[in-house]
C-alpha positions, 0 to 999 in steps of 0.5 A: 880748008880748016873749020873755025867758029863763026859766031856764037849768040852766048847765053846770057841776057843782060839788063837793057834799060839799066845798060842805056840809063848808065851810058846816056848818064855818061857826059865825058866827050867821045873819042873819035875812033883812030882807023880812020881809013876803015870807016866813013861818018862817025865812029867813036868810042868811051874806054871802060877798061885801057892800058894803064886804066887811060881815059884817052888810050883806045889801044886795043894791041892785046899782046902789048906789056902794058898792064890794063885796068879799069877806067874811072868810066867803068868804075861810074858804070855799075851795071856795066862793070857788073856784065863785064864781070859776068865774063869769067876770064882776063879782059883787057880792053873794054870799049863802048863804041858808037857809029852815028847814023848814015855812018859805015865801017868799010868791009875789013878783017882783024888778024888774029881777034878769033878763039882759036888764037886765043883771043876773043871779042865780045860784043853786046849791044846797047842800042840798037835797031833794024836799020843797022846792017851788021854783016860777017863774012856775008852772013847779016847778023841780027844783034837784039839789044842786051844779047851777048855775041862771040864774033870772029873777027878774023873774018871779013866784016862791015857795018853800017848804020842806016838808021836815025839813031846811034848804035852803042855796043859794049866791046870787051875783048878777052883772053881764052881760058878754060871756063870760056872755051868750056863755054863755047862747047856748050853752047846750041847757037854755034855757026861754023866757017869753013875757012880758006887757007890762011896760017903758015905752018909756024902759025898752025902749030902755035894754034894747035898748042894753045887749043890743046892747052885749052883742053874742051872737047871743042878745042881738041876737035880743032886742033886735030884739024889743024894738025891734019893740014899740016900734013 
């Protein structure tokens, strides 16, 4: 078995009212959202930040050559733009996706879209409400609007919004850096998951090298558990 962060509620509070002001503004046409096999209803999405700065890319391959930049979406959005920017680390795609009521995203994983790979998505709600029910690896997730999240994705997971309402959340997926993973370690709020089995020996010991570049505490920590299952 091999420990892995869960989840964090990271510590920032963002502007609540400014943030649903700036997206209820936002006129452009919503993009259905292209995994269609994982959900039922609707769910769709704005691209603040694409490969090439693509008003109509949803492309969220992390590891493609393209270079990302913002959308003009992102530049009509300054309370947006100014949270995305809290975030001290390379971002690439950043999305505002929304699931309409009655909607579901089907329980399912991201290969790879975890901390410990080096990749991390953030995500903070915009709105939200008590009819949605958000679960990661069985646990339900209680997400307030303007709070900010680390969730591992690599682990199963499944949403549906049983509300009257739209959920909008803001989606900005990062790089690993020293300041995020120095943040992580500091953080109260972390959660745990002890994890099955799951990387080749291959991919273990690419993990415990990008951890140990990282260099926290929280990183050697994992790496050294890593290199214990390679034994």
């Amino acid at each position: 078995m091999n420990s892995v962060i869960k989840h964090i509620k990271l510590p920032f509070s963002f502007p609540v009212a400014a943030m649903q002001k700036e997206v209820a503004a936002l006129e452009t046409a919503w993009i259905r959202h292209y995994q269609v096999t994982q959900y039922e209803g609707e769910w769709s999405a704005l691209p603040l930040r694409s490969i090439n700065g693509s008003l109509s890319s949803l492309t969220v391959d992390n590891n493609v050559n393209e270079q990302f930049a913002d959308t003009p979406l992102m530049e009509a959005c300054p309370v947006l733009k100014e949270v995305v920017a809290s975030l001290k680390c390379e971002k690439t795609t950043v999305r505002l996706l929304k699931l309409k009521p009655g909607s579901v995203i089907k329980e399912h994983t991201d290969k790879g879209l975890n901390f410990e790979e080096g990749e991390a998505r953030i995500h903070v709600p915009i709105f939200t409400n008590a009819g949605v029910e958000f679960y990661l690896a069985d646990e339900k997730m209680k997400l307030q609007e303007g709070e900010c999240w680390y969730m591992n994705f690599s682990l199963k997971h499944r949403i549906a919004n049983n509300s009257n309402e739209d959920r909008v959340h803001l989606v900005i997926d990062c790089k690993v850096n020293g300041w995020m993973a120095q943040l992580f370690d500091n953080c109260s709020t972390k959660c745990i998951q002890e994890k099955e089995e799951q990387f080749s020996s291959n991919e273990k010991l690419a993990i415990i090298e990008n951890l140990k570049a990282m260099g926290t505490p929280e990183s050697l920590r994992i790496a050294e558990e890593f290199f214990k299952s390679l034994a």
